[in-house]
Backbone as a printed PyTorch tensor [residue, N CA C, xyz], in Angstrom:
tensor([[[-45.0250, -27.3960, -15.0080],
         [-44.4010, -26.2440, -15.6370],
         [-45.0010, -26.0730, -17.0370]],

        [[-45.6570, -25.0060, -17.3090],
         [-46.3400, -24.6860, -18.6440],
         [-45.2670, -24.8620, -20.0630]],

        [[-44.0480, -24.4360, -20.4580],
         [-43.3110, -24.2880, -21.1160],
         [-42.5780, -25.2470, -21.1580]],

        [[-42.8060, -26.5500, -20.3100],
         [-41.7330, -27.9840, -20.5120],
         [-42.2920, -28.4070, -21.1740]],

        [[-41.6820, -29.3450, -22.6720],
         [-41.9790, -29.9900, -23.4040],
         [-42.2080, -31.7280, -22.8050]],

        [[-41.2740, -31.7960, -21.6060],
         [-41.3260, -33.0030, -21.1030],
         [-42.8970, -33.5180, -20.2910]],

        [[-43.2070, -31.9910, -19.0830],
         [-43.8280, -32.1860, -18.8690],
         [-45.3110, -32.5290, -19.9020]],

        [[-45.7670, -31.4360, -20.6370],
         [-46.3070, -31.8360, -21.4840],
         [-46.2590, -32.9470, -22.3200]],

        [[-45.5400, -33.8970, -22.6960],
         [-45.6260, -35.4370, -23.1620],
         [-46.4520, -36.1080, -21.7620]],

        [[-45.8340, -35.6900, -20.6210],
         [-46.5230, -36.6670, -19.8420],
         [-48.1650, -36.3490, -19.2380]],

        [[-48.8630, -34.9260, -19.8980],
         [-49.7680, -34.8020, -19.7490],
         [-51.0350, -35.0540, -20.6810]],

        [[-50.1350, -35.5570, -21.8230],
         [-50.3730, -35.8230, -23.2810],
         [-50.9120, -34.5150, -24.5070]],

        [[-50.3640, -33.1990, -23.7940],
         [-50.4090, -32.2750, -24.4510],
         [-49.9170, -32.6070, -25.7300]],

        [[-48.6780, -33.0920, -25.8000],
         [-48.0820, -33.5940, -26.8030],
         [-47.6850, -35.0580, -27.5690]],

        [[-48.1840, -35.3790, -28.1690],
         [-48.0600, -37.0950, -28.0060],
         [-47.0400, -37.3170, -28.4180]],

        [[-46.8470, -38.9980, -27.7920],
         [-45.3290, -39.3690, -27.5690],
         [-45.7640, -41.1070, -28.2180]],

        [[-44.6420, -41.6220, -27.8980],
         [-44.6070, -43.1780, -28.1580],
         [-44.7200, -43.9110, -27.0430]],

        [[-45.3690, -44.3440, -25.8280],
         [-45.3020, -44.4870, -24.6910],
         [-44.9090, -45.8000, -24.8710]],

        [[-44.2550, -46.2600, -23.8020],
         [-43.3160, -47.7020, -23.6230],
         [-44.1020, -47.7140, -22.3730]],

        [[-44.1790, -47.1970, -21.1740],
         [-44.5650, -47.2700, -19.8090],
         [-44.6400, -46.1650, -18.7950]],

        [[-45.5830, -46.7740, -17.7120],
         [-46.2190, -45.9530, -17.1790],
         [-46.9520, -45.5460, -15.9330]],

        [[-46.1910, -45.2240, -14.9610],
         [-47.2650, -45.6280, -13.2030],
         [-47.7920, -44.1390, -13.0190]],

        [[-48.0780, -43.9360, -11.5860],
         [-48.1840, -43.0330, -11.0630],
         [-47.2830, -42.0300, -10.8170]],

        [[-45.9560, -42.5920, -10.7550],
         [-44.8080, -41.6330, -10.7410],
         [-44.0880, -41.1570, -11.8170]],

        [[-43.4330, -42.3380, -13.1000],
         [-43.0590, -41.6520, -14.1290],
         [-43.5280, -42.4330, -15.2100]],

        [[-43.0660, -41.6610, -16.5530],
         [-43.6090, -42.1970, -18.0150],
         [-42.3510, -42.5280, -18.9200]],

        [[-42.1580, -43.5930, -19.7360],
         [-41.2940, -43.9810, -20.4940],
         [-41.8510, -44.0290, -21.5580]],

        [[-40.8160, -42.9880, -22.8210],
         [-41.4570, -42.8770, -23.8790],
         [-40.0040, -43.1380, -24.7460]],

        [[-40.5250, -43.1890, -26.2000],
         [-39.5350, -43.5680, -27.5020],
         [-38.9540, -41.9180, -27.5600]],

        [[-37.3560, -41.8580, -27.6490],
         [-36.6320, -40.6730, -27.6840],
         [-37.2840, -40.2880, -29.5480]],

        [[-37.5420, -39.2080, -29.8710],
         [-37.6150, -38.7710, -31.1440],
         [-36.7450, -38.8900, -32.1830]],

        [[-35.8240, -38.2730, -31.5090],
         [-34.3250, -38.7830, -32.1380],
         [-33.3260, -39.4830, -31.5670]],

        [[-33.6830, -40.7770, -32.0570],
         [-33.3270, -41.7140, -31.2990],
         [-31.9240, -41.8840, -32.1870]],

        [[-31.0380, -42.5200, -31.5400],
         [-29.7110, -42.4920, -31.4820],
         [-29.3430, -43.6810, -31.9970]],

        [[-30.5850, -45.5300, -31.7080],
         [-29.9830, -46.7020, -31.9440],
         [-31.4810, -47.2230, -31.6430]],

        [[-31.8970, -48.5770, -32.6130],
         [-33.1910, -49.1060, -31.8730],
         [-33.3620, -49.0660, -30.8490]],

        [[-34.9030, -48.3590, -29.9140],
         [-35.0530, -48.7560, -28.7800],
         [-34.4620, -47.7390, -27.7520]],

        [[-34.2690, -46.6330, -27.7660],
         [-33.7480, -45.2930, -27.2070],
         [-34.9810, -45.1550, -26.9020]],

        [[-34.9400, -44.9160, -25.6220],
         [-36.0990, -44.7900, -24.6950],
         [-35.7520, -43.6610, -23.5250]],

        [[-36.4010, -42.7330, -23.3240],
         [-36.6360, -41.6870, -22.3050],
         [-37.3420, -42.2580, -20.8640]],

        [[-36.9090, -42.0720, -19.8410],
         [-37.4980, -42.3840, -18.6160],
         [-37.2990, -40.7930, -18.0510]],

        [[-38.3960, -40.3790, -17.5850],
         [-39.0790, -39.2810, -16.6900],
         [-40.0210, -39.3790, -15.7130]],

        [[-39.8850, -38.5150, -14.5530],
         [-40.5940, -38.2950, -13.3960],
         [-41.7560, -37.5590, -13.9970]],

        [[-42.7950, -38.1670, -13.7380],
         [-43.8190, -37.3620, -13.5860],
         [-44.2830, -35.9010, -13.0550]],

        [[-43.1180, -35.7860, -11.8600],
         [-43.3110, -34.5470, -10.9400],
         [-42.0980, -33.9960, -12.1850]],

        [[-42.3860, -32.0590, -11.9580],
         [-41.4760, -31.4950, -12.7030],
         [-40.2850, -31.2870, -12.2280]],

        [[-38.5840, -32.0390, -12.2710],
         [-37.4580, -31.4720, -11.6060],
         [-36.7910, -31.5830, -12.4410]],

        [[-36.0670, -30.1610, -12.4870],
         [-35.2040, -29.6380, -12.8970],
         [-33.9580, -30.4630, -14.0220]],

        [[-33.5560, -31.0830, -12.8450],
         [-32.3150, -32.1220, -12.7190],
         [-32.0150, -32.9320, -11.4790]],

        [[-30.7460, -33.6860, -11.6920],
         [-30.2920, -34.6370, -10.3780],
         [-30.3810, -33.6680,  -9.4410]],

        [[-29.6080, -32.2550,  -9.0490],
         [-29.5790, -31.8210,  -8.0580],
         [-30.7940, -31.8780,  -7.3880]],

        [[-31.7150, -31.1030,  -8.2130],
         [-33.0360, -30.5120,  -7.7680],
         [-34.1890, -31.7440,  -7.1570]],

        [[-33.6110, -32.9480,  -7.6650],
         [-34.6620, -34.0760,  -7.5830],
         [-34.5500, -34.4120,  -5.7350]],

        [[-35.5300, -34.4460,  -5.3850],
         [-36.1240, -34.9040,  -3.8040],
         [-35.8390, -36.6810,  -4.2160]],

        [[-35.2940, -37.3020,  -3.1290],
         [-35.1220, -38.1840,  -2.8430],
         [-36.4570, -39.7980,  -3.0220]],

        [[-37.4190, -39.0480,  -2.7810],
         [-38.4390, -40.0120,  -3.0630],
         [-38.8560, -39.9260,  -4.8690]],

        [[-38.4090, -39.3900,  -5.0810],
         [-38.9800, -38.7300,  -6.6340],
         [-37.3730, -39.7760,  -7.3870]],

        [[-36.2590, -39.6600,  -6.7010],
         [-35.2560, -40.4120,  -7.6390],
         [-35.8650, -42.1490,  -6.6680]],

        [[-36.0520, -42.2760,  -6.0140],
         [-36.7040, -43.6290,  -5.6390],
         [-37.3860, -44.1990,  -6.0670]],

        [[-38.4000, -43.4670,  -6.9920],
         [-39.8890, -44.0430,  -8.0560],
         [-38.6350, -44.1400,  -9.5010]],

        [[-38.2590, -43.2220,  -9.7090],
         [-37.6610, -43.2860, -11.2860],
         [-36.7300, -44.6590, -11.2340]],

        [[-35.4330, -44.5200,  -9.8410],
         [-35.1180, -45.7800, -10.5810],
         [-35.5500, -47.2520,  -9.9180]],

        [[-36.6050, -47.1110,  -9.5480],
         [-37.0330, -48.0360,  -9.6210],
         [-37.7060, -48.7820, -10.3930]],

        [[-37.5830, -48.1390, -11.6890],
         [-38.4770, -48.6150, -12.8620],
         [-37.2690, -49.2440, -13.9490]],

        [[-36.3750, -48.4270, -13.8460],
         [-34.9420, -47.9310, -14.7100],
         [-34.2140, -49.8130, -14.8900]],

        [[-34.3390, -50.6910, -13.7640],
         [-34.0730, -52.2220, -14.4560],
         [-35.0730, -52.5260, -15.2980]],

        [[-36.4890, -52.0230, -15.0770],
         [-37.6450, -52.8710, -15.8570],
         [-37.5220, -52.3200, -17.3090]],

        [[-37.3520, -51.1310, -17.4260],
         [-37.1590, -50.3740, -19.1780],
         [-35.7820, -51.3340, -19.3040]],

        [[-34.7500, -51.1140, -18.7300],
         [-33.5670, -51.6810, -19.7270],
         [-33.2370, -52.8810, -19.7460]],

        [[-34.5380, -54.0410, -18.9420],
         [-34.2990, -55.5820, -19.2790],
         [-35.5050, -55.5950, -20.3380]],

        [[-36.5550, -54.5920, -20.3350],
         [-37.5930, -55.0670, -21.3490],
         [-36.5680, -54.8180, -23.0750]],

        [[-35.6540, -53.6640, -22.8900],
         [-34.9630, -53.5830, -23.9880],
         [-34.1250, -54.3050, -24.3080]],

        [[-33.5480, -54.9390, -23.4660],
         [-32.6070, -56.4690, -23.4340],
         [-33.1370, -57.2500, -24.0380]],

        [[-34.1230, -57.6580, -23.7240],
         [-35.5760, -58.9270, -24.0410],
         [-35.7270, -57.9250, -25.3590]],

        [[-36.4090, -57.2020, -25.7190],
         [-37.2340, -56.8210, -26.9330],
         [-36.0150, -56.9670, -28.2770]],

        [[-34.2290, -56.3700, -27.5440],
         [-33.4770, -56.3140, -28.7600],
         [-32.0630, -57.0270, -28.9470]],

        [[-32.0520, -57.3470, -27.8090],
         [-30.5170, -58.0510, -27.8000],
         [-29.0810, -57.1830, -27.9040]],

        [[-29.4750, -56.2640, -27.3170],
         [-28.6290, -55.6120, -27.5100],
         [-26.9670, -56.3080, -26.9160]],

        [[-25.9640, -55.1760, -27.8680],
         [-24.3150, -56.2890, -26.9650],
         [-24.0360, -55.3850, -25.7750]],

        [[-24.7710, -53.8250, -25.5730],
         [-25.1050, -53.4260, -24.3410],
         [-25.9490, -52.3760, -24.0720]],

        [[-25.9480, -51.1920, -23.0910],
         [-27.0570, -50.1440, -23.2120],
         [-26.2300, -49.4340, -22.2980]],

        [[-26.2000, -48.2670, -22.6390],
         [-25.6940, -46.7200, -21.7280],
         [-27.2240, -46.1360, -21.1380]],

        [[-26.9820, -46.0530, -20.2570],
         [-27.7520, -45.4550, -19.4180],
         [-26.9540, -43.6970, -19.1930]],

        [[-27.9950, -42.6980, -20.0780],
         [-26.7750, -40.8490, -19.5520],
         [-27.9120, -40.8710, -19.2500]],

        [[-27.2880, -39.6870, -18.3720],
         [-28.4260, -38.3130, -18.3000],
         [-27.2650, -36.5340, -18.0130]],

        [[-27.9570, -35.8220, -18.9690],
         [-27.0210, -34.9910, -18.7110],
         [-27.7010, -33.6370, -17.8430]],

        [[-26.4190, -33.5930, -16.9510],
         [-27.5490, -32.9860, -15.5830],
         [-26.6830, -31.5830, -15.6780]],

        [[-27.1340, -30.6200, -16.1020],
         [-27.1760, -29.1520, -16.2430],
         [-26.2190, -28.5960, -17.9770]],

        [[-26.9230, -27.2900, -18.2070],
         [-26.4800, -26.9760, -19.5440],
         [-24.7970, -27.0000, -19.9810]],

        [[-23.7950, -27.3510, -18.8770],
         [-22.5850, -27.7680, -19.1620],
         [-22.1220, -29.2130, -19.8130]],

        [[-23.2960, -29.4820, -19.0190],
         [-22.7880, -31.2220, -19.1800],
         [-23.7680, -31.6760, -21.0180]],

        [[-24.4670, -30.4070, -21.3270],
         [-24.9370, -30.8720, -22.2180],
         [-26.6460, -31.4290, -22.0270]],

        [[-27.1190, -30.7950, -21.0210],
         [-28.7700, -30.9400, -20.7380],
         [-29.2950, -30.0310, -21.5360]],

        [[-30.3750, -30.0590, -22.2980],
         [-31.0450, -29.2890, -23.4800],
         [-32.5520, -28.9630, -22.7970]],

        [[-33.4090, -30.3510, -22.3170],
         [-34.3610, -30.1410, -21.8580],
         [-34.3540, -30.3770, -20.1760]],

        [[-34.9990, -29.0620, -19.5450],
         [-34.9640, -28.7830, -18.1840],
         [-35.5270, -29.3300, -17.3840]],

        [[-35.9630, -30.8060, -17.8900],
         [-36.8290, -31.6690, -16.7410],
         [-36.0050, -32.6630, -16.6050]],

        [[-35.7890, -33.5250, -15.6130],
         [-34.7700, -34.5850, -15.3910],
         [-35.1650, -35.9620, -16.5960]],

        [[-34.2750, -36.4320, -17.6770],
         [-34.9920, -37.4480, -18.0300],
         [-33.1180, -38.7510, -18.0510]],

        [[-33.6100, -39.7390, -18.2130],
         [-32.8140, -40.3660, -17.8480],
         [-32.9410, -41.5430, -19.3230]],

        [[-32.1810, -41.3840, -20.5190],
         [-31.1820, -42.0100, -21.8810],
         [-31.4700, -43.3170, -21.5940]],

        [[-31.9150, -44.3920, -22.0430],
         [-31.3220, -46.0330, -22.3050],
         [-31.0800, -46.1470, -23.6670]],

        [[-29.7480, -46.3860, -24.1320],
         [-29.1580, -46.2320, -25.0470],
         [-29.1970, -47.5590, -25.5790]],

        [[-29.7480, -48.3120, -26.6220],
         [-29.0940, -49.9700, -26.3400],
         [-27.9680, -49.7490, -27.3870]],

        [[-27.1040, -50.4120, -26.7480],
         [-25.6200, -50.4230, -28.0940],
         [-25.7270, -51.5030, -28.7940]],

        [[-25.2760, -51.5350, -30.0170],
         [-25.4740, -52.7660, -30.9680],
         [-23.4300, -52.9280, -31.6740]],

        [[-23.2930, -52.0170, -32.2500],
         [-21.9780, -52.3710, -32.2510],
         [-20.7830, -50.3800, -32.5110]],

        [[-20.2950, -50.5480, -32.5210],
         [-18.8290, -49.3090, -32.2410],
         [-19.4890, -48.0190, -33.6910]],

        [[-20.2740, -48.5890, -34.3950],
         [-20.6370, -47.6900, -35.3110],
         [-22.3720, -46.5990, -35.0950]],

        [[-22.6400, -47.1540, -33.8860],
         [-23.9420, -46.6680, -33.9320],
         [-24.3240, -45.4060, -33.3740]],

        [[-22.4660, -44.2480, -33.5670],
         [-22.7670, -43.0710, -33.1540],
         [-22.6740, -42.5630, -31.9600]],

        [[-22.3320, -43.5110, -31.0540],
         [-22.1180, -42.6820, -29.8090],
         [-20.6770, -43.1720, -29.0070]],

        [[-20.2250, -41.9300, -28.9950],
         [-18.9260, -42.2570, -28.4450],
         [-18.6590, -41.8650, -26.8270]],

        [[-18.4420, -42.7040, -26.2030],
         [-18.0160, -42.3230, -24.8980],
         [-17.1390, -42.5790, -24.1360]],

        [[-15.7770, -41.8580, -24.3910],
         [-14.8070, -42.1890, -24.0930],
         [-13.7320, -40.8850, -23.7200]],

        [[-13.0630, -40.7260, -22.2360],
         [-12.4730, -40.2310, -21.1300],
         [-11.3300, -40.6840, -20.8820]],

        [[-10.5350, -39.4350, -20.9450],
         [ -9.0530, -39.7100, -20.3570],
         [ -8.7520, -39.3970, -19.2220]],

        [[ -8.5250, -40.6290, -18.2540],
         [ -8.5510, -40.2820, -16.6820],
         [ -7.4730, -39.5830, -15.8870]],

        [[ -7.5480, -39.0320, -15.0840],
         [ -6.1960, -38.1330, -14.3860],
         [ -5.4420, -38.5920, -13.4130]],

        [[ -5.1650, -40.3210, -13.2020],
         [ -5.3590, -40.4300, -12.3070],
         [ -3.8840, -40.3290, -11.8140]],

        [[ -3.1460, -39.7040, -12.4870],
         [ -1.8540, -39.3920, -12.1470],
         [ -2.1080, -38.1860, -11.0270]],

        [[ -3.0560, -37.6770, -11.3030],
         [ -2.9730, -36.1440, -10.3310],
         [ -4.1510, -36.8460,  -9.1470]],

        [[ -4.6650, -37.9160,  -8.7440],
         [ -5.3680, -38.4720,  -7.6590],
         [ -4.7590, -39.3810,  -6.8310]],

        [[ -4.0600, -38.9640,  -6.3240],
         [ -2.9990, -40.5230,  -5.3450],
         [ -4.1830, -40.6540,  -4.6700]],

        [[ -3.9290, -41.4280,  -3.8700],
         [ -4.8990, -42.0860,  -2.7180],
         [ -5.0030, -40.9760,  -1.6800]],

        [[ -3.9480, -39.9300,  -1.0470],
         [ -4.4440, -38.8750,  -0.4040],
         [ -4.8500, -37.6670,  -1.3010]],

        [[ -4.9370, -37.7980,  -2.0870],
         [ -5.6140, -36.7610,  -2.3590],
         [ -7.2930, -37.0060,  -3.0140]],

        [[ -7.4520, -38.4700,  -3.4490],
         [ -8.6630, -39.0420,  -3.6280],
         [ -9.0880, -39.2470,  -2.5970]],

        [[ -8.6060, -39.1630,  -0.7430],
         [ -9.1640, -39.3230,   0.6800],
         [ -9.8950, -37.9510,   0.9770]],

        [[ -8.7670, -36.9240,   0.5400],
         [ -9.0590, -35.3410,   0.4860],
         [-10.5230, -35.3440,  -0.2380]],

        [[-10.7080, -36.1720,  -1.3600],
         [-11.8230, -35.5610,  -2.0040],
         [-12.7050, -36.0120,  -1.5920]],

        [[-12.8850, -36.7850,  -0.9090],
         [-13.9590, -37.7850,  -0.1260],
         [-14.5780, -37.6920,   0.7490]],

        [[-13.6080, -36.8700,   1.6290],
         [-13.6930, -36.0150,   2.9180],
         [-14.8240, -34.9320,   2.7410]],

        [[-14.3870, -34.1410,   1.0800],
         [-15.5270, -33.1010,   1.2250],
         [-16.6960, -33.6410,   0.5420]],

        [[-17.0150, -34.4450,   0.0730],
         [-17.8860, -35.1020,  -0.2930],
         [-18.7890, -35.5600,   1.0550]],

        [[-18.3880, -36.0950,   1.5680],
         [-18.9330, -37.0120,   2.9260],
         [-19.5340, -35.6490,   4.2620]],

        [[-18.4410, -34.4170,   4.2250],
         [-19.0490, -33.2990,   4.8840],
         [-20.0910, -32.7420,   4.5600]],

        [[-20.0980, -33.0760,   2.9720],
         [-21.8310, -32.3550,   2.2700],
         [-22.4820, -33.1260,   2.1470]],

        [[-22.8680, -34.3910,   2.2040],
         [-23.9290, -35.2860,   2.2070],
         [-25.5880, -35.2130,   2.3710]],

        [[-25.1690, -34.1470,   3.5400],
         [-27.0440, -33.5770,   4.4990],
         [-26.7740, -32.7910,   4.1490]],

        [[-26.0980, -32.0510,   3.1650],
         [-26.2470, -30.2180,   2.7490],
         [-27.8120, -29.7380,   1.9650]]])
């Protein structure tokens, strides 16, 4: 895609900080990185997002996705690492190629908060069966 900034890092239109690198995707240093060691993992091929991603294409990415976040384990010690990705402009996706966050956490001040108040008063068990049901009918959709 001419106008992705992502793609372009991985064609080296644009240079990046490269961490790693196969035939399928490229791991680079986030720009604005959030905490030492914020690292971007991307597919080489151009998709969209989770939806859009073909099955062999999320098979190469995370299959790399333990090796970036134990090399960041090993390189920083972190006390842990968030792994986001935010998959369409609701959820807060900015750039339109799938890339996938290793966050390493160091301690409660380093800016990122992630924290959810669950409903689970309104999910009994039949109605979390209900939701499962349509989940499991769309699977091969």
């Amino acid at each position: 895609m001419n106008d992705c900034i992502f793609c372009k890092i991985v064609d080296g239109t644009i240079p990046s900080t490269k961490v790693y690198e196969d035939e399928n995707v490229y791991a680079f240093m986030d720009v604005s990185p959030l905490t030492k060691g914020h690292t971007l993992l991307v597919p080489k091929t151009h998709v969209k997002d989770l939806f859009e991603m073909p099955e062999e294409v999320a098979a190469n990415l995370y299959a790399v996705a333990p090796k970036i976040a134990n090399a960041i384990k090993s390189a920083f010690n972190p006390a842990g690492l968030n792994t986001i990705n935010n998959n369409g402009a609701f959820a807060g996706q900015t750039v339109f190629h799938y890339h996938l966050h290793f966050i390493p956490r160091y301690d409660e001040t380093d800016g990122l908060k992630v924290k959810w108040e669950t409903k689970q008063s309104e999910f009994t068990p039949d109605v979390l069966g209900q939701v499962a049901a349509q989940i499991k009918e769309n699977l091969n959709s």
